[in-house]
C-alpha positions, -999 to +999 in steps of 0.1 A: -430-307+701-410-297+733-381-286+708-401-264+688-417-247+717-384-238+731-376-219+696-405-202+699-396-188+730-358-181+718-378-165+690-394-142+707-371-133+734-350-126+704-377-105+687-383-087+719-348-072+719-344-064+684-375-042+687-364-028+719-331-020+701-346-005+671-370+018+692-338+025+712-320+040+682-351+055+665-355+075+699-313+088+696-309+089+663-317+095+627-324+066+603-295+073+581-272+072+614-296+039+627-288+022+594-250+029+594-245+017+629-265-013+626-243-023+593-207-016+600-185-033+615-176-033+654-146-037+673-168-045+701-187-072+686-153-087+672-152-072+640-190-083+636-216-058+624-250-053+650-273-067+624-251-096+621-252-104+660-292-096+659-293-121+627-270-149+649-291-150+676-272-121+700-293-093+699-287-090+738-248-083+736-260-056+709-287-044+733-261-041+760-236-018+743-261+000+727-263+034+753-222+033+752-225+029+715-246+063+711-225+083+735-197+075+712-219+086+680-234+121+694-202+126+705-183+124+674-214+144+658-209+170+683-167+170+670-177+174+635-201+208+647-173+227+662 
């Protein structure tokens, strides 16, 4: 019983960021822009998508690069523009 209310609570910690994380980029950016992020690949999560991580259990590390992460998008939207 202990077990299982310990999961719950990794559960829901873990649910807790993944929403915070998908208000985060629903607030910066488009959905198109949302769903590529989340699905490619990232040199900062060693080579690991963001959905990946948030599936494994690391939505956290994904949370925490997440402001540097849209920088780096807006920025190279702002490239393309000019």
């Amino acid at each position: 019983m202990y077990i299982h209310a310990s999961l719950g609570k990794v559960y829901l910690y873990t649910m807790k960021d993944t929403r915070a994380i998908l208000s985060y980029l629903s607030d910066n950016l488009n959905g198109y822009e949302s769903t590529t992020w989340l699905k490619a690949e990232n040199e900062l999560l060693n080579g690991l998508s963001p959905a990946d991580m948030i599936l494994d259990g690391e939505a956290k590390k994904v949370g925490s690069l997440l402001p540097k992460e849209i920088k780096r998008i807006k920025a190279k939207k702002k490239q393309k523009k000019a």
